[in-house]
N, C-alpha and C positions, 0 to 999 in steps of 0.2 A: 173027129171032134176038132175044132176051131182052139188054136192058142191065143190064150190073154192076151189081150196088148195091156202094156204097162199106163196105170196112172198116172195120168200128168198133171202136176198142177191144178187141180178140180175147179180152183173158185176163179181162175185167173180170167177169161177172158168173157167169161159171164160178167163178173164181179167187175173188172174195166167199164164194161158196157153201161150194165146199171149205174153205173159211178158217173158215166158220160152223160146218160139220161136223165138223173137227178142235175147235174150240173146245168146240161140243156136246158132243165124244165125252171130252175132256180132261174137262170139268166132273164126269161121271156117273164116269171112271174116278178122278177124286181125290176123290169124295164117296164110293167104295168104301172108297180107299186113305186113307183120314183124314189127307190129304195140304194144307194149308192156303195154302200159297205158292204152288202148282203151279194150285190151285184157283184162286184170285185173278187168276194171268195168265191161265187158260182161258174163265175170265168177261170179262177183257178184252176179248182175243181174238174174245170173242164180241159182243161190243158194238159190236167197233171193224166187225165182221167186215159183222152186217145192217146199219147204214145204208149202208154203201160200197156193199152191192148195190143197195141202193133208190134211191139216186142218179145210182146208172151206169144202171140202166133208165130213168130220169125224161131222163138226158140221152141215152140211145140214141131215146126216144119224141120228144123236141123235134126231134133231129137229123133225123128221118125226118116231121117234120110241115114243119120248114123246107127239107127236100127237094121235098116239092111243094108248097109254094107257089114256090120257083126254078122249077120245072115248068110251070108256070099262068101266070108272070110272062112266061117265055120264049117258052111257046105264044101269049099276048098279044102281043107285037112284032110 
């Protein structure tokens, strides 16, 4: 039988994405709508949106490289 791996952060880099892709979708429907305010937070939005994802995977990829080195430590004992 297969051991759990630990849950990580569930919503993080779904939740990024989608955050991205509303922003994406904001920007192109206020450059339609000659809408300038609306524009500026979608660009936020969209700014704040990719590094959060790029982050949350840098520390999903740490967390699962310090997983097995606990592994290798423990097998060692």
């Amino acid at each position: 039988m297969e051991a759990k791996k630990k849950l990580r952060c569930p919503l993080g880099i779904p939740g990024g994405i989608i955050a991205a892709l509303i922003g994406l979708t904001g920007i192109i429907m206020n450059i339609v709508n000659f809408d300038t305010f609306n524009l500026i937070v979608s660009i936020a939005l969209l700014l704040l949106a990719m590094p959060f994802v790029r982050v949350t995977m840098m520390v999903h990829g740490a967390n699962d490289r310090l997983d097995i080195i606990e592994e290798h430590l423990k097998l060692n004992k």
